[in-house]
KETORVO-351227 format. One record per residue: x, y, z of N, C-alpha, C in turn. Coordinates in steps of 0.001 Angstrom, whole numbers, padded with zeros to 6 digits, always signed. Each point is the difference from the previous one (the first is absolute). Example, Ala and Ser with C-alpha at 12.3 -4.5 7.8 and 13.67 -1.06 7.14 Angstrom:
+013190-005690+007800-000890+001190+000000+000900+001200+000000/-000350+001050-000720+000820+001190+000060-000770+001090+000730/
//
This chain:
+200562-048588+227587-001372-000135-000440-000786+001281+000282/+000116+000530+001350-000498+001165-000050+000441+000954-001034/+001316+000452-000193+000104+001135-001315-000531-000531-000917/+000134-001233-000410-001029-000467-000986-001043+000419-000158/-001193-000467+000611-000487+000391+000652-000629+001474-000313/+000599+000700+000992-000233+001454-000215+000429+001015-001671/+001130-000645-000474+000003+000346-001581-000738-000292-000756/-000660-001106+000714-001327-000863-001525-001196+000910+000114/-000121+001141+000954-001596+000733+000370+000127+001035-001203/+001431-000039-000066-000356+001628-001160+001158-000276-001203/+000220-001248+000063+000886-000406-001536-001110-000102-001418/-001520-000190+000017-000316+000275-000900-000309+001583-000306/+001109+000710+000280-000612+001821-000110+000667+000549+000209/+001270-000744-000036+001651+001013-000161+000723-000999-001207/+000501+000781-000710+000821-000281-001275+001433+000852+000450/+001197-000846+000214+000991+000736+000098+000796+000222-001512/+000804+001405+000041+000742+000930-001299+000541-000876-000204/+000699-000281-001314+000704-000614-000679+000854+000351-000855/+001324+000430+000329+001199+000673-000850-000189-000649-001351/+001259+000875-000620+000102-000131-001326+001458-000893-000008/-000006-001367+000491+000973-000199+000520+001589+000029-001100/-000295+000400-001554+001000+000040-000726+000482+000948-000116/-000695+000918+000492+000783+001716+000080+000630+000215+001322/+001578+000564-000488+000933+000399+001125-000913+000772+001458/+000374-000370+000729+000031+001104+001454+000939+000488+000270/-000076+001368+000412+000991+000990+000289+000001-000133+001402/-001380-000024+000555-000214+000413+001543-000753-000980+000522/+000459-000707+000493-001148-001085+000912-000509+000851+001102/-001605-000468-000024-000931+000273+001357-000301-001015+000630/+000289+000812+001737+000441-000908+000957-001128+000157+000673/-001075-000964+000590-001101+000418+000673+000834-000921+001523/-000549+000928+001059+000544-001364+001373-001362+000224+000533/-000303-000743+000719-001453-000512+000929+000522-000641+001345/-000500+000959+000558+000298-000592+001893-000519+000832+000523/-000521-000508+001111-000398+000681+001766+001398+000675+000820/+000883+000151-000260+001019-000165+000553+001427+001330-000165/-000965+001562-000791+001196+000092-000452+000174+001693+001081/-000630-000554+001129+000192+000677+001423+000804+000172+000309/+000425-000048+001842+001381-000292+000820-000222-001434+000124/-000078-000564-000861+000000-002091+000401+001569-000283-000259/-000059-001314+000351+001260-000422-000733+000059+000185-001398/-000911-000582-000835+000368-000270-001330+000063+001348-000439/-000736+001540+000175+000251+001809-000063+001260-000021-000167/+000383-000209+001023+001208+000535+000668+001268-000504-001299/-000237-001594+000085+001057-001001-001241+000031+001129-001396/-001617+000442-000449+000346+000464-001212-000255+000914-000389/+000091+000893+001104+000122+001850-000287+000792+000074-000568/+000893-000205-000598+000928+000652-000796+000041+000000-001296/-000835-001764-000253-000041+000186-001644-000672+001067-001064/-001212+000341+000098-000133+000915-000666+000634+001199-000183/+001202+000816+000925+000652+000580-000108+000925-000368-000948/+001025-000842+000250+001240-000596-000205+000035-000509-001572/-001613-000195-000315-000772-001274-001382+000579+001442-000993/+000424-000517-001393+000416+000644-001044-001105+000476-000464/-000755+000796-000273-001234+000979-000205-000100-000013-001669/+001295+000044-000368+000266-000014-001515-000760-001113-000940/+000422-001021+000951-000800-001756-000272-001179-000330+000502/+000100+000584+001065-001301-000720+001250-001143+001075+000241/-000717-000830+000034-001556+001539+001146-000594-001199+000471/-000177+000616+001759-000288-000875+000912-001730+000038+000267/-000854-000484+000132-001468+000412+000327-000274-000810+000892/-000022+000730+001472-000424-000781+000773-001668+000110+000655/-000346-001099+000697-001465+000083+000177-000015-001083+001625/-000641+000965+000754+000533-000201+001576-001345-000808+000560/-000008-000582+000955-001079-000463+000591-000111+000173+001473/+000664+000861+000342+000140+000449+001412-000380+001624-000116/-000083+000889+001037-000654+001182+000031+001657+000443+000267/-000228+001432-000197+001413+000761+000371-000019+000247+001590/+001677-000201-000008+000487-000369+002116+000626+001504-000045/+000172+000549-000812+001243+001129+000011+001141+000146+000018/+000566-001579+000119+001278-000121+000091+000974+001092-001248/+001678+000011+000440+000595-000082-001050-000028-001059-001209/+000275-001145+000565+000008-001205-001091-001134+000659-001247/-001249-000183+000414-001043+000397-000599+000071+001104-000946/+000610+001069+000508+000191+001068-000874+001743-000098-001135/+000762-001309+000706+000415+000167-001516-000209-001051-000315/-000751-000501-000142-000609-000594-001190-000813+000481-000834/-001396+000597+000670-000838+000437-000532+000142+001592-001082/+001396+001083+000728+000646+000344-000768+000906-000016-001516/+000142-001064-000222+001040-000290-001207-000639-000979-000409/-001063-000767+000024-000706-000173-001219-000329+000286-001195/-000483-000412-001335-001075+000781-000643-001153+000191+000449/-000700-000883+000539-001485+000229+000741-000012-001277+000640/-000799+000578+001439-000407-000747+001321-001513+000485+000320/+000030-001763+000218-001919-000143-000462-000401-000582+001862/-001347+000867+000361-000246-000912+001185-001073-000810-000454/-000041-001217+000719-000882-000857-000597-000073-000762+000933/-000293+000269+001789-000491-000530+000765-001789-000210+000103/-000707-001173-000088-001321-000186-000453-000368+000631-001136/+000774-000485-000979-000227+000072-001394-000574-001312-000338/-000969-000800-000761-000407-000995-000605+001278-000241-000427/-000014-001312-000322+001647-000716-000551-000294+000292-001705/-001444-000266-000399+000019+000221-001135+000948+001663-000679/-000527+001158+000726+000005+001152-000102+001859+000302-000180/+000730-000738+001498+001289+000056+000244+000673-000441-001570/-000714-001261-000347+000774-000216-001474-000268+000375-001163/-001294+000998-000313-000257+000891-000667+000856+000912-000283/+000203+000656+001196+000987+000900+000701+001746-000029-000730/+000368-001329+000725+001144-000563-000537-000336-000034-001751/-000550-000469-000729-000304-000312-001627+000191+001938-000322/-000817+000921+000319+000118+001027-000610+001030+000521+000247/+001357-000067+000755+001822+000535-000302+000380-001129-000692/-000686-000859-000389+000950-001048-001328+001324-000635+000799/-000303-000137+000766+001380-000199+000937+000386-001682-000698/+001434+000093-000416+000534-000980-000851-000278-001231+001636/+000647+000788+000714+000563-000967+001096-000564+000185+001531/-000603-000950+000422-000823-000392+001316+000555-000613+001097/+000224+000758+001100+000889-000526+001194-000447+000340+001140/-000650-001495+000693-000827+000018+001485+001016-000063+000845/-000087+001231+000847+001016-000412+000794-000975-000492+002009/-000825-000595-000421-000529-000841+001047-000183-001430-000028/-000465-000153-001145-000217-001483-000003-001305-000575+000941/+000465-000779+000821-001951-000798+000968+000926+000524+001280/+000573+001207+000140-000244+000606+001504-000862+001189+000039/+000247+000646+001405-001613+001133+000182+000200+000531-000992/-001539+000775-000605-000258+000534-000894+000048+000017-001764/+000563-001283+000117+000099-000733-001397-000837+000271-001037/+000121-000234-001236-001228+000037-000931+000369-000543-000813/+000129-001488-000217+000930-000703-001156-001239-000311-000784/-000920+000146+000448-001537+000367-001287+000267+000964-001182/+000512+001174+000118+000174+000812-000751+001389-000803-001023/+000473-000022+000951+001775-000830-001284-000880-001092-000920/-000473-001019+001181-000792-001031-001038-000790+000432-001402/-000655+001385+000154-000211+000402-001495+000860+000576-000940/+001380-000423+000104+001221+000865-000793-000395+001005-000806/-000043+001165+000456-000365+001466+000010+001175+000018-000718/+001294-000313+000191+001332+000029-000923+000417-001061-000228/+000401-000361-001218+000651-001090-000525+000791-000460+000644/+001050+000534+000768+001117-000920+000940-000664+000334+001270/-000033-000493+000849-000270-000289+001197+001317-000549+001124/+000056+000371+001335+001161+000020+000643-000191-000109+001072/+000146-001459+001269+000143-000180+001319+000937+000870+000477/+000326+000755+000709+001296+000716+000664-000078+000384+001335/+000737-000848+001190+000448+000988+001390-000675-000511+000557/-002023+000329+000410-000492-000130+001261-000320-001302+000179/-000246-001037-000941-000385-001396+000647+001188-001164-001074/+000853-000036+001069+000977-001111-000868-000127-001232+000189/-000858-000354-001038-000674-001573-000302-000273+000350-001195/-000864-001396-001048-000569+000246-001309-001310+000545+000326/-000632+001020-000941-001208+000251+000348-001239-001247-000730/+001005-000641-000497-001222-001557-000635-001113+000660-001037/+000398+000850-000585-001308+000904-001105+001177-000551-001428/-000886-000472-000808+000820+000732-001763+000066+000879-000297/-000722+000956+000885+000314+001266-000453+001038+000831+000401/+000041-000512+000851+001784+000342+000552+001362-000577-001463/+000532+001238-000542+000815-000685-001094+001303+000009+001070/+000278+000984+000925+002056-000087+000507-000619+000191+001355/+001137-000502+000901+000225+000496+001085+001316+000288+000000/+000549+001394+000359+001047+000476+000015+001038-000301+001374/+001230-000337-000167+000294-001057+000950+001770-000460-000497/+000262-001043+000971+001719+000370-000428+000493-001626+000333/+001071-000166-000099+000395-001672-000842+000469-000769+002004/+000049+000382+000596+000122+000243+001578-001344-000949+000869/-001041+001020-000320-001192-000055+001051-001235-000469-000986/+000575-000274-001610-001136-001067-000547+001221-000647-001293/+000781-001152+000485+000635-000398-001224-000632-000530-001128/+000649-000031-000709-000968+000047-001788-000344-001754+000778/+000464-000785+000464-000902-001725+000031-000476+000139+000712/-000909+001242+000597-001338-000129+000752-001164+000133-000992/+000547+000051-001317-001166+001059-000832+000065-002077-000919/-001270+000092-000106-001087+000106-000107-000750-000495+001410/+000639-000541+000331-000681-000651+001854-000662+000458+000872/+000727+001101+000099-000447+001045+000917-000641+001641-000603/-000158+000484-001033-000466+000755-000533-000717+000097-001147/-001081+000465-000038-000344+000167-001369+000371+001075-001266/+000331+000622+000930+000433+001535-000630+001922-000692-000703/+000134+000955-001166+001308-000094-000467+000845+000877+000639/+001470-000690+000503+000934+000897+000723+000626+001490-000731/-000288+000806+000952+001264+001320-000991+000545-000037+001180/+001488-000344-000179+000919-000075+001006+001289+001062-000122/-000316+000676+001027+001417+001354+000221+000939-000550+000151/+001041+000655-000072+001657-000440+000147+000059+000100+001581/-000268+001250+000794+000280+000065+001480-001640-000588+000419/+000177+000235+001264-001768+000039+000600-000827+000188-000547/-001073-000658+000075-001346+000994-000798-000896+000949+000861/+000551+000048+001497-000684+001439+000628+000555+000828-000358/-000494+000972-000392+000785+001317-000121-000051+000768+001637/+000069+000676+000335+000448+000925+001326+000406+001859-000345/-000055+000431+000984-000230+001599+000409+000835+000399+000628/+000902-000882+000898+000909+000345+001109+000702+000709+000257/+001259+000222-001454+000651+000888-000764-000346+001492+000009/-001074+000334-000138-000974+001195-000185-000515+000371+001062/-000900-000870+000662-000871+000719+001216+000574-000486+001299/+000770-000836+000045+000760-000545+001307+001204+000346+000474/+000589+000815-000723+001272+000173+000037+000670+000291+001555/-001370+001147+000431+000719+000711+001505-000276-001261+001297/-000582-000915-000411+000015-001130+000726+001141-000494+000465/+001435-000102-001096+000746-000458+000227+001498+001222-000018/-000381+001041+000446+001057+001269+000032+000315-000078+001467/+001348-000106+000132+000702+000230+001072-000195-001121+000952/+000784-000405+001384+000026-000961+000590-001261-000541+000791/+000299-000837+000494-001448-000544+000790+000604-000723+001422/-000172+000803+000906+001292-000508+000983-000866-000756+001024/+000651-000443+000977-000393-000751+001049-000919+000777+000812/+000498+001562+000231-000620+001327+000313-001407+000036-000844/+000004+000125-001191-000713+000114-000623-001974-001508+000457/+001444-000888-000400-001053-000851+000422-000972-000106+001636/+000843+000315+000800-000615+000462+001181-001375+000928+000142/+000057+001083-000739-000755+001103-000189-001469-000810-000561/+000037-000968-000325-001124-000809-000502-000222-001250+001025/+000662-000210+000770+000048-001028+001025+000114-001476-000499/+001273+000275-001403+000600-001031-000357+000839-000949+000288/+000801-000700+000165+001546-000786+000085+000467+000262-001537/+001403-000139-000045+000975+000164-001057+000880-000745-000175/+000318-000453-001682+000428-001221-000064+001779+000363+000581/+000214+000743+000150+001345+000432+000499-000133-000655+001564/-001306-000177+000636+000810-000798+000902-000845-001187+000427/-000637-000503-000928-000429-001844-000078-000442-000068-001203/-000535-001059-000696-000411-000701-001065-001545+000205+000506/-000349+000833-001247-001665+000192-000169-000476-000323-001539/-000483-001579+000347-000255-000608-001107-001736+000916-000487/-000288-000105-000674-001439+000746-000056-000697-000390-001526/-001153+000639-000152-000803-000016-000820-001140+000543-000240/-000461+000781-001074-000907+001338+000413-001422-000300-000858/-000449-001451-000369-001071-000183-000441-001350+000145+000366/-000939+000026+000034-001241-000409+000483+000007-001537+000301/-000524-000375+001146+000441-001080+001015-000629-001095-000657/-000813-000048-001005-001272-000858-000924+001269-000722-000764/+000953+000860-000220+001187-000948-001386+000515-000824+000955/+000216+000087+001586+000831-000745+000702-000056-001645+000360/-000339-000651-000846-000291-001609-000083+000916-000514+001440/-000766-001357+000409+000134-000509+001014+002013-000917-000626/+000107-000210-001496+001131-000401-000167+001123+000745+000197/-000016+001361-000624+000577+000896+000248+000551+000716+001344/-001143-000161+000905+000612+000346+001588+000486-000759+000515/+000210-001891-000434+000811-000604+001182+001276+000295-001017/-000001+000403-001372+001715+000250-000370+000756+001109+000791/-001089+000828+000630+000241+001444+000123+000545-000467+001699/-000609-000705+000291+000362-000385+001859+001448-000968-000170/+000354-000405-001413+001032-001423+000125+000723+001496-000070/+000359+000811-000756+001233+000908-000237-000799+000988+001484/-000682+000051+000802+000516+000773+001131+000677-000866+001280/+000069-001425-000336+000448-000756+000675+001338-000435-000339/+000609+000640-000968+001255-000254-000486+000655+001092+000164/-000749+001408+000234+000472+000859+000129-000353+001174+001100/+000636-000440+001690+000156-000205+001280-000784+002191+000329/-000910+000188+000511-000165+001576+000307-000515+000563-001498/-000018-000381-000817-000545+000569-001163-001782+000301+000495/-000282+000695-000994-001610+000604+000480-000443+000002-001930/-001280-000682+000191-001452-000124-000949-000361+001197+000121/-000020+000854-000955-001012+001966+000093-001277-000738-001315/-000905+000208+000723-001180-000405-001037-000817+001688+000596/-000783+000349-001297-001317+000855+000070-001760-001239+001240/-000041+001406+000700-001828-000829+000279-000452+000612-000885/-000141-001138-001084-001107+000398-001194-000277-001200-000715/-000999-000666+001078-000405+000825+000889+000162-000246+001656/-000782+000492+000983+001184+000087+000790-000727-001230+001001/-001218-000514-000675-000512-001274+000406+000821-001214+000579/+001281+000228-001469+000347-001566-000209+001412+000186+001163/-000122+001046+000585+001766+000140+000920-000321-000936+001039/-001106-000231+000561-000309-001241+001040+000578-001554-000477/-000748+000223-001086+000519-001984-000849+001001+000103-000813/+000694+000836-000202+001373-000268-000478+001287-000455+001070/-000244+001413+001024+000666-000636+001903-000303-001211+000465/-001404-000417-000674-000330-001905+000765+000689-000680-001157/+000599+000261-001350+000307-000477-000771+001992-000419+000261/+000421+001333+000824+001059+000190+000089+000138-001118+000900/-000593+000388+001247+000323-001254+001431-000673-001466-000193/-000814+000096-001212+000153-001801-000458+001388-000802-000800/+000705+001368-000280+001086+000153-000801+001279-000198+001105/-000315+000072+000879+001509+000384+000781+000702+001264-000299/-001150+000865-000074+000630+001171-000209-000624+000995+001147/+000978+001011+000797-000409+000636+000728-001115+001116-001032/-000847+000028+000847-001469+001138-001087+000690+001682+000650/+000769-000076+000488+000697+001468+000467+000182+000846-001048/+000898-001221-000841+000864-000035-001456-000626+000652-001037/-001487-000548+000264-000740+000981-000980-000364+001612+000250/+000907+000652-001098-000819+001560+000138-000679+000287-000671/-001388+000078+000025-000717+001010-000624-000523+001729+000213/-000153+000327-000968-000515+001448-000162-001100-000053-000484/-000610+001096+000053-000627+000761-000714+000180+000417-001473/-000635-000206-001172+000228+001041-001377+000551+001361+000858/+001371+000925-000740+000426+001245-000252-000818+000676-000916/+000038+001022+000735-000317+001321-001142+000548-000171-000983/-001146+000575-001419+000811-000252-001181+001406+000881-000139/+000009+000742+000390+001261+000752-000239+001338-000660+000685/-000159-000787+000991+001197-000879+000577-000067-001176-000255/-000940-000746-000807-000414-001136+000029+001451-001171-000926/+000343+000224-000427+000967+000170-000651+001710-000303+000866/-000102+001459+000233+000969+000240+000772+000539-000735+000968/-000934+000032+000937+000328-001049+001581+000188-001325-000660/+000061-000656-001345+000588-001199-000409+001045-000322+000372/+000392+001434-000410+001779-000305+000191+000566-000091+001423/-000570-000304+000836+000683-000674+001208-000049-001284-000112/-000832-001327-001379+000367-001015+000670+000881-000248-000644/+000744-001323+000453+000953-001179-001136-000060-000169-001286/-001294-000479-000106-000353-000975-001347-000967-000192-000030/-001034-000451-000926-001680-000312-000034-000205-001100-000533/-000554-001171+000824-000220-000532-000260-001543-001029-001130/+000194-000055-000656-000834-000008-001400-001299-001111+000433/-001075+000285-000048-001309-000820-000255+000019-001396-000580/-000116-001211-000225+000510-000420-000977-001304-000446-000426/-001359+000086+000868-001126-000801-000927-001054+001651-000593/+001070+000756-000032-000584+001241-000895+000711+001128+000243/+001493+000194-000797+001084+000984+000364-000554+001566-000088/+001255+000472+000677-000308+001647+000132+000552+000513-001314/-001377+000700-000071-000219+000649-001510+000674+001567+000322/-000681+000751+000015+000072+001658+000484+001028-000076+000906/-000239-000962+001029+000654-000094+001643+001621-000249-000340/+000301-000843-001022+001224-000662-000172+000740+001179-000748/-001158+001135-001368+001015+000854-000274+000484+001033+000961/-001033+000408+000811+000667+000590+001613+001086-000347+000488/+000269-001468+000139+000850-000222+000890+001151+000073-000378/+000310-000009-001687+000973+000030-000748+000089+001343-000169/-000547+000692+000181+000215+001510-000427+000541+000602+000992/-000411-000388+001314+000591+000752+001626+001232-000711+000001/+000395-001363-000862+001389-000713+000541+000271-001106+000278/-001602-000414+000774+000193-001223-000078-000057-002004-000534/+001027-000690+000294-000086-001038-001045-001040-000758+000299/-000674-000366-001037-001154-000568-000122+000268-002259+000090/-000208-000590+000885+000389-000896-000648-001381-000744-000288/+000448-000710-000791-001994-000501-000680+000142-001960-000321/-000763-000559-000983-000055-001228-000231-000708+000226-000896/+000036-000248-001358-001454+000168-001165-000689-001681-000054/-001290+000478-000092-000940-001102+000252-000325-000662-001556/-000760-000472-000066-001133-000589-001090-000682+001147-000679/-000160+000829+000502-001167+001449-000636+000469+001379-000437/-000484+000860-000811+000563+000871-000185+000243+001015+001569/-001181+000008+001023+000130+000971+001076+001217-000672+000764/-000061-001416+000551+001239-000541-000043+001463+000102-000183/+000139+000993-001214+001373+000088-000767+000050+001505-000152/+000168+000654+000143-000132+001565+000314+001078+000347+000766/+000646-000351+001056+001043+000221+000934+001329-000446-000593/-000330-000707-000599+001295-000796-001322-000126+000738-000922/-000581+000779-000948-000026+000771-001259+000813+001343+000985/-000991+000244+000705+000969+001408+000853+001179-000250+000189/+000849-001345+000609+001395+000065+000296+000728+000012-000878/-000476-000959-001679+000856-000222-001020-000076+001334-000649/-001176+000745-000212+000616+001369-000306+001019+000722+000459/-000637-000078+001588+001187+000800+000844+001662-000308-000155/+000210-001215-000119+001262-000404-000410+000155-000663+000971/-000548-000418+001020+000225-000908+001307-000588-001431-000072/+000153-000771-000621-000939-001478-000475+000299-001100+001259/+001524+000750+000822+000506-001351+000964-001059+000544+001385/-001166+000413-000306-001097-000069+001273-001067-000462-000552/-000094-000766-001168-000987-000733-000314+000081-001324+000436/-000051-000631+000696-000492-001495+000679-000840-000850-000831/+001392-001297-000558-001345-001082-000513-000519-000622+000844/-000094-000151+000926-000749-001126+001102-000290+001104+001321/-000680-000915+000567-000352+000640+001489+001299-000513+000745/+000868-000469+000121+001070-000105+000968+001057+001066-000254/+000223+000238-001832+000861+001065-000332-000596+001250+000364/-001483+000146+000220-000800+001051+000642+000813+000868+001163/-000058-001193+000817+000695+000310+001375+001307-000283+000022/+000554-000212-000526+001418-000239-000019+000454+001665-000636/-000469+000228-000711+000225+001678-000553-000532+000872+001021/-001076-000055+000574-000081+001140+001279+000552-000145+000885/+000344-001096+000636+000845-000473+001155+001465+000690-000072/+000122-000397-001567+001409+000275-000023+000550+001593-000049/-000920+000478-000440+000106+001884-000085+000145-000197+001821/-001359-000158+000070-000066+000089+001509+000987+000118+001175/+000952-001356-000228+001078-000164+000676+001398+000617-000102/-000022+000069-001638+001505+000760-000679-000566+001380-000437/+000315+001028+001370+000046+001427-000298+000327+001070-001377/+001147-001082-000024+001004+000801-001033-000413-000495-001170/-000693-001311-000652-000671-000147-000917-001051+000698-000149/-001088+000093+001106-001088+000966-000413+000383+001259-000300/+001022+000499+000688+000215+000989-000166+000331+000416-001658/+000869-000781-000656+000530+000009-001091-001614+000132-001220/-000812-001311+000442-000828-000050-000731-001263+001269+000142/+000358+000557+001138-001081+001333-000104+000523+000940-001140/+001598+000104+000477-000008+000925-000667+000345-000298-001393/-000165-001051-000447-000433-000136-001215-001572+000296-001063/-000908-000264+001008-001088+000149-000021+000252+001578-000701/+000281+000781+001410-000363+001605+000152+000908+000737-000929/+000914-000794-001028+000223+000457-001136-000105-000259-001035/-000606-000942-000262-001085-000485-001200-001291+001022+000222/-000330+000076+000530-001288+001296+000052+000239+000842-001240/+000983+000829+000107+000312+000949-001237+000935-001025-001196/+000886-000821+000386+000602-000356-001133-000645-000824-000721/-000880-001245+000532-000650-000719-000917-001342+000380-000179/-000578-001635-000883-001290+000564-000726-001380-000039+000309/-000105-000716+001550-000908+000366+000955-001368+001202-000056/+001398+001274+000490-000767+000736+000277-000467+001393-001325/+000672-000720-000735+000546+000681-001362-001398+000394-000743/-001399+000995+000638-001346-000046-000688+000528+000311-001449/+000814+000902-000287-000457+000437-002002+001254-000911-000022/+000681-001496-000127+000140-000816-001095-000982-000817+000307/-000989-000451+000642-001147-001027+000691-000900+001044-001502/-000398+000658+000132-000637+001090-001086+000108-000658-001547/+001337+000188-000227+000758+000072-000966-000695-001506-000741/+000391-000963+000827-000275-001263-000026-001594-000801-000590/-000690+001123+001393-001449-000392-000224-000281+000352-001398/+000477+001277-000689-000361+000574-001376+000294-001041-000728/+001190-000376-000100+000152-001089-001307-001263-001046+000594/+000135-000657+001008-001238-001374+000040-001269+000682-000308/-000476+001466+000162-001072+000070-000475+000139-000234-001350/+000753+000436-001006+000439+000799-001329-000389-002030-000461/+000944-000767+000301+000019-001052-000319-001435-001082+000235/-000586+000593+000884-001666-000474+000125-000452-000156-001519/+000011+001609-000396-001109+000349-000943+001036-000552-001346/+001100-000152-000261+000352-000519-000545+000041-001082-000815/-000210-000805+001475+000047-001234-000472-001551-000229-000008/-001032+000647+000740-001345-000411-000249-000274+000884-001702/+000195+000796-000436-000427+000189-001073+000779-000183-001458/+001333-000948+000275+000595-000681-000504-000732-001232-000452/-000482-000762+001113-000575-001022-000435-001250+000102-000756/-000817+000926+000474-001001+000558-000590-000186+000129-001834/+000887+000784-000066+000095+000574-001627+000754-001925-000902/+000671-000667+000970+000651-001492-001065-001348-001211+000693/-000438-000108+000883-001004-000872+000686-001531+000072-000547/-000036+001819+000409-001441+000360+000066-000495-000446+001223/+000697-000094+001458-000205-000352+000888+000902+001138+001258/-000580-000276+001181+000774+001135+001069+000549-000890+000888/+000654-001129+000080+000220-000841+000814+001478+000730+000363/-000232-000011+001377+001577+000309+000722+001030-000766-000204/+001121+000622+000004+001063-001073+000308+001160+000476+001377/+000858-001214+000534+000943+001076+000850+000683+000474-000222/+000349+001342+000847+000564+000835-000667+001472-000082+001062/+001397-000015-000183+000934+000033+000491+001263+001205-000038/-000442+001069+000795+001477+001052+000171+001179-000671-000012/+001087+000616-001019+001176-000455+000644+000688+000677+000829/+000685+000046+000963+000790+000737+001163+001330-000310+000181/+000811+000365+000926+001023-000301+000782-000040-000592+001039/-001359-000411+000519+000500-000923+001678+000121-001252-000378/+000803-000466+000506+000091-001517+000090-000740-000734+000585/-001147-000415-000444-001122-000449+000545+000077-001899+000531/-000113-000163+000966-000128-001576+000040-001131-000604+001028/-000779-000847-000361-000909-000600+000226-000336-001257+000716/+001137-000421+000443+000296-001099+000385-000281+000242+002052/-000556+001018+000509+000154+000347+001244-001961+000170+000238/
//
């Protein structure tokens, strides 16, 4: 109601462009809109596309709502654009003015109703297709939302119409794309020893079971930590590595542990690492254990990228199901858990059988390069056709309807996708 709301103050005094929708496009224009395209998480996810994006087909126009941090991220993006617009305390009217004069075929918020949002501006479709993507995975509940871009995993096609308003464009792998490949690489060069881990005033899984998890402590639901205490109780000297972040909650998680029958020793926490090791010092634990009433997004492709196996449970929701799209890409699906008992029955069991975890790491840590994970230019490749097929099918219908009504749009791929988890 509020974007409502706030679009109805200046919808009588913006008229958005209107293609010629029977004449070919050579080049779709890509406008993106976010606060976000800093050192944040979501920066970081999609520095690469405008590089990687076919230039031949595509021109990207982005329009920022955050001030410049200086980061790298920042500069390649803002680099390999066609044009980057600031438009922090810009009138919303002005922002979609803005957006209307590059004719941009195609409109993609990548915030949605988190900080710095402006789904006021989308609500006046400045471009004919319009596009949920990345920062808030839920429906944004607008008609003006035509897709949310997204994958057959972490929103199956019989959630749609129930749960979304928006029409599915569903990728073959994940629908995060990732950077890891590119800017992470020296993260994971050369060993990470017990030595190593010391130098940080770590333990190493070489000599106990360090179950862990590197979220912000807000995802950590009260259901989720007694699963997390049943598999440290199944699995005898093992150690909990959680972040204080914040470092409030390290008091009531320890009263959480010893209501648990769990020694609070067990729990280690740290401190956030420097960004430059932050990463790195992962690779001393076991395995990471997955959020389940709001999985690790960013955190989970970390953990898969340093090595380690992720085991998860997909919920009811798209944030929910995220740790499951990551494994079935990855090629590892037997750490997806349908129930909370198979939860713990899969960490326990790494836990206890060395030589299985062992096996399954290093499965992990060679899917990195061989599969399609971390793979940013075919994730690229991919996104091009679902854009290509947006405008397609919206100005398909257009020219036989006389109408712009979306429809879903479905990649075909190679993963063997199943839904039943």
């Amino acid at each position: 109601q509020d974007v409502l709301q706030k679009f109805a103050v200046f919808e009588p005094y913006f008229t958005p462009w209107t293609p010629q929708f029977s004449e070919p496009v050579e080049k779709l224009a890509i406008a993106i809109l976010s606060a976000d395209f800093n050192q944040r998480p979501v920066g970081q996810l999609v520095q690469r596309i405008p590089l990687l994006i076919d230039k031949s087909r595509f021109e990207i126009f982005c329009f920022s709502y955050e001030t410049s941090d200086g980061s790298q991220v920042l500069v390649n993006i803002h680099n390999n654009v066609e044009e980057f617009h600031w438009v922090k305390g810009h009138d919303p009217r002005v922002v979609a003015e803005m957006i209307n004069s590059v004719q941009a075929h195609i409109l993609i918020d990548l915030n949605g109703y988190t900080d710095g949002g402006h789904s006021e501006v989308v609500a006046a479709k400045p471009a004919p297709v319009t596009v949920n993507y990345l920062g808030y995975p839920y429906t944004m509940a607008l008609p003006q939302y035509d897709y949310v871009l997204t994958d057959r995993i972490v929103t199956p096609p019989e959630h749609s119409p129930n749960c979304f308003t928006e029409h599915f464009a569903l990728l073959p792998r994940t629908y995060m794309v990732n950077d890891h490949m590119q800017s992470q690489m020296d993260q994971v060069e050369g060993d990470f020893t017990v030595k190593d881990a010391a130098n940080f005033s770590l333990p190493h899984h070489d000599e106990k079971v360090i179950l862990s998890n590197f979220n912000h402590l807000q995802k950590v639901g009260p259901e989720t930590f007694k699963l997390w205490t049943k598999i440290m109780k199944k699995s005898p000297g093992s150690l909990l590595w959680l972040l204080r972040f914040p470092k409030e909650a390290e008091t009531h998680l320890k009263r959480q542990a010893a209501e648990a029958s769990v020694d609070p020793e067990r729990l280690f926490l740290t401190d956030k690492f420097p960004w430059d090791h932050h990463m790195r010092v992962k690779r001393a634990a076991s395995m990471l254990l997955d959020t389940l009433e709001y999985n690790a997004h960013v955190s989970g492709f970390d953990a898969l990228w340093v090595g380690l196996p992720l085991v998860t449970m997909p919920g009811r929701n798209m944030a929910r199901r995220c740790g499951a799209s990551f494994l079935w890409t990855q090629g590892v699906p037997e750490l997806v858990a349908r129930n909370q008992k198979e939860y713990v029955k899969i960490a326990s069991t790494l836990a206890k059988q060395p030589e299985k975890l062992a096996a399954v790491r290093a499965r992990v840590e060679a899917q990195r390069f061989d599969g399609p994970l971390f793979d940013t230019a075919g994730w690229v490749q991919e996104f091009e056709r679902s854009l290509r097929l947006m405008w397609d099918t919206m100005s398909s219908q257009a020219v036989r309807k006389g109408s712009t009504q979306s429809m879903h749009i479905v990649l075909q791929g190679t993963l063997d996708w199943k839904t039943d988890r």
